[in-house]
N, C-alpha and C positions, 0 to 999 in steps of 0.2 A: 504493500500500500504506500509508505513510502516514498520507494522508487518511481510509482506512478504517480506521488504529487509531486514528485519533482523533474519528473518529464513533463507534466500537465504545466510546471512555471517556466521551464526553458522551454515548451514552446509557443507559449503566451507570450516572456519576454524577443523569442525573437518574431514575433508577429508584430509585436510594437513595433522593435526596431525597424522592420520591413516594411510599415503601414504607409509610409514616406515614399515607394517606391513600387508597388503593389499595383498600381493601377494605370500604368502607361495605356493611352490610346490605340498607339502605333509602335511597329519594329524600328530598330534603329536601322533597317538595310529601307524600311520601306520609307524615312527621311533621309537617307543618303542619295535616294532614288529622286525623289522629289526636289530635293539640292540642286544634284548631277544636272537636270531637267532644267533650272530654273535660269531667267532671264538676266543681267541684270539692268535694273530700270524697273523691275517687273518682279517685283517680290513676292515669294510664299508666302501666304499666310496661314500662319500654325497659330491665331490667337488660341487663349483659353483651350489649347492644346496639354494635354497629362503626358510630360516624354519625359516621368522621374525614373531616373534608373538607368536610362538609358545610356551605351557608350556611344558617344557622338564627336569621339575625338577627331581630330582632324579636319573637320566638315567645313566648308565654305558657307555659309546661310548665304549671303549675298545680299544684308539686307533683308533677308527676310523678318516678316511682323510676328513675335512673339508675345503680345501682348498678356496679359494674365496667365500665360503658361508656368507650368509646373514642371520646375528642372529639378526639382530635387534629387541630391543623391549622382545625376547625368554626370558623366566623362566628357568635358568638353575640352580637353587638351591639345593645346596647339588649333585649337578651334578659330574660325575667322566669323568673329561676331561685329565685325566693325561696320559702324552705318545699320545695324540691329533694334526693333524697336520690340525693347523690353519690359516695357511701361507693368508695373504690378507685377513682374512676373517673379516665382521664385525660383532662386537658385541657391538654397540652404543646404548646403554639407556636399554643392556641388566639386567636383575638377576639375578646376581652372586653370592648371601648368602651363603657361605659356598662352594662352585662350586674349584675342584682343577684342576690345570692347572699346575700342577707339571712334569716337563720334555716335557711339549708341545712346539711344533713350533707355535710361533704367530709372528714368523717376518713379516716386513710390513701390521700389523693385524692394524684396529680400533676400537680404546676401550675406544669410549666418554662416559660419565656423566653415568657411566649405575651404576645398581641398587645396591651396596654389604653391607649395611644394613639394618637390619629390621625397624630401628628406626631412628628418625632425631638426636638423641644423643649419639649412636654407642654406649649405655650401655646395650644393651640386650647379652646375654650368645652365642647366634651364630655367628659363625665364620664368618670373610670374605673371598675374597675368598686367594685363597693360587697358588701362582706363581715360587716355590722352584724350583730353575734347568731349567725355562723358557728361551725358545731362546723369545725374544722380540726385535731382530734388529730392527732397523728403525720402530719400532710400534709408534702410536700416543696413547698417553695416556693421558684422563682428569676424573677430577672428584674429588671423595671424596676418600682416598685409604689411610687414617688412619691406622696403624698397621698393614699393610698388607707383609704379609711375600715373600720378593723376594732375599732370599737367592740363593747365585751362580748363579742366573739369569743372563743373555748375555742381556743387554740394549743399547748394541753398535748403536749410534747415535740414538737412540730413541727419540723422544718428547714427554715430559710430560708436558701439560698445554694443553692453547687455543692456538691456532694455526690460526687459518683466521680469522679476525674478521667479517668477513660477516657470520662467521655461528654461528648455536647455541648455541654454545659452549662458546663464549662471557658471557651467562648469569652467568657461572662459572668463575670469573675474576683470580683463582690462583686454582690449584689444590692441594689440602691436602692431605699429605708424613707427616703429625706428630706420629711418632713412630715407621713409617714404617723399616725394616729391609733388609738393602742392605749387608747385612755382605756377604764377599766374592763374589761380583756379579761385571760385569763388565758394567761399564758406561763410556768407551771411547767414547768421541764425543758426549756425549747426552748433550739433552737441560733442565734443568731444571730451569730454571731462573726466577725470581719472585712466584718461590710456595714457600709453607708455611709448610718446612721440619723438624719443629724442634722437637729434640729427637730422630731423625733417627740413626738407626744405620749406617755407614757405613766402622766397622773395614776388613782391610786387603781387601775391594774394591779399583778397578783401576777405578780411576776419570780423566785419562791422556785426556787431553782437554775438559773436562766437560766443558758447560753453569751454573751456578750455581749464576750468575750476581741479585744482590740484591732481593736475598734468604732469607726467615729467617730461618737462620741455628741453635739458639738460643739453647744449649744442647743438638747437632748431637755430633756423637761420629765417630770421623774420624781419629781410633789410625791406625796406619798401614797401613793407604791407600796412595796410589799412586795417586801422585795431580801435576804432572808434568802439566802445560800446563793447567789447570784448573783456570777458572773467576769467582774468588769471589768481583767483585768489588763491593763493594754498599750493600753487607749481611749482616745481623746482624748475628754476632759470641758470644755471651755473653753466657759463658759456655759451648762452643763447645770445644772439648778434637782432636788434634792435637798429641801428642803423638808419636813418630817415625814414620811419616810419609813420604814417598819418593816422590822426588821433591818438595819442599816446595820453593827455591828459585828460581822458575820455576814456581808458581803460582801465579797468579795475585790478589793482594787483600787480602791477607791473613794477617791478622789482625797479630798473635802472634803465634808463635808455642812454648810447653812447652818442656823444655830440658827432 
């Protein structure tokens, strides 16, 4: 009896786990197919599409409309999502090694803990993924996003970190931005507050009302950025480069600005 309640839990727990990924629409050969097919100018639409689970590495979309789709869990490795309209869609605990999202719409997208190294020490040669030009409005973002390039990205009100503590996303307690590259991107309104940002670029970004409330900003580079209305209370700044930046007596917290 035993044994059978404890098969009856390992297989309930991994049902849970699986529940995320359980209900794809479609094969991944039969959107390779429809990729292969596709125009560009003339994009697929996979709105409100379930393709969780699926391995979809390599694939070209071409622009194709993803809007509300469910990437959960997907391989999208080395994937060409650039010029992608991702609007709401999720992609929580997806892989994204190398996967570009350059000039895509992911406003209001979710993009927990998902997978953008090959290795637990981010010292192997492939890329993560790349976000240059990203609309990421109001997107929720956690996880690990070390050096990850979100150049003139739109992060307007966006949250980065854990967000409910009832969900899984708890077991990640600060989301990692060390090196990451905000050069020219906007982050009015966003949340970034107690991650662990340091070394970020952030020259000639608009930080006007940023969350950034006990950060480690420890060697971010914030020459040139616009910090009106921005909460740095409680951050560790040790080596963070200030450097003509606009509204400084208008942010909160701000340890030293150098002349």
């Amino acid at each position: 009896m035993q044994r059978l309640i404890a098969a009856l839990g390992f297989a309930l727990a991994w049902m849970s786990c699986a529940a995320g990924v359980a209900g794809a629409e479609m094969t991944a050969r039969e959107v390779t197919a429809l990729m292969f097919r596709a125009e560009r100018g003339r994009p697929v639409n996979l709105a409100g599409k379930d393709l969780s689970g699926l391995d979809l590495a390599g694939i070209d979309f071409k622009g194709a409309v993803l809007d509300g789709a469910n990437l959960y869990g997907a391989d999208l490795t080395g994937a060409n999502l650039s010029g992608a309209k991702l609007r709401r869609a999720r992609l929580d605990r997806a892989t994204l090694i190398g996967a570009d999202f350059s000039d895509a719409d992911l406003s209001d997208a979710s993009v927990l803990r998902p997978n953008n190294f090959p290795t637990m020490t981010g010292t192997s040669s492939a890329p993560p993924p790349r976000f240059t030009g990203t609309s990421l409005v109001n997107a929720n973002l956690n996880g690990r996003f070390d050096g990850v390039d979100f150049r003139g990205a739109d992060l307007t009100s966006a949250f980065l970190g854990p967000r409910d503590p009832r969900e899984e996303v708890l077991i990640t307690p600060m989301m990692q931005l060390r090196g990451a590259d905000f050069s020219g991107a906007s982050l009015r309104g966003a949340d970034l507050a107690l991650n662990d940002i340091q070394s970020a670029k952030f020259t000639g970004a608009n930080l006007e009302g940023a969350n950034l409330r006990e950060a480690r900003l420890d060697g971010a580079d914030f020459r040139n950025a616009r910090i009106s209305g921005a909460n740095l209370a409680g951050a560790t700044q040790a080596g963070a480069r200030f450097e003509g930046v606009v509204g400084a007596a208008r942010a909160k917290g701000l340890v030293a600005v150098q002349p």
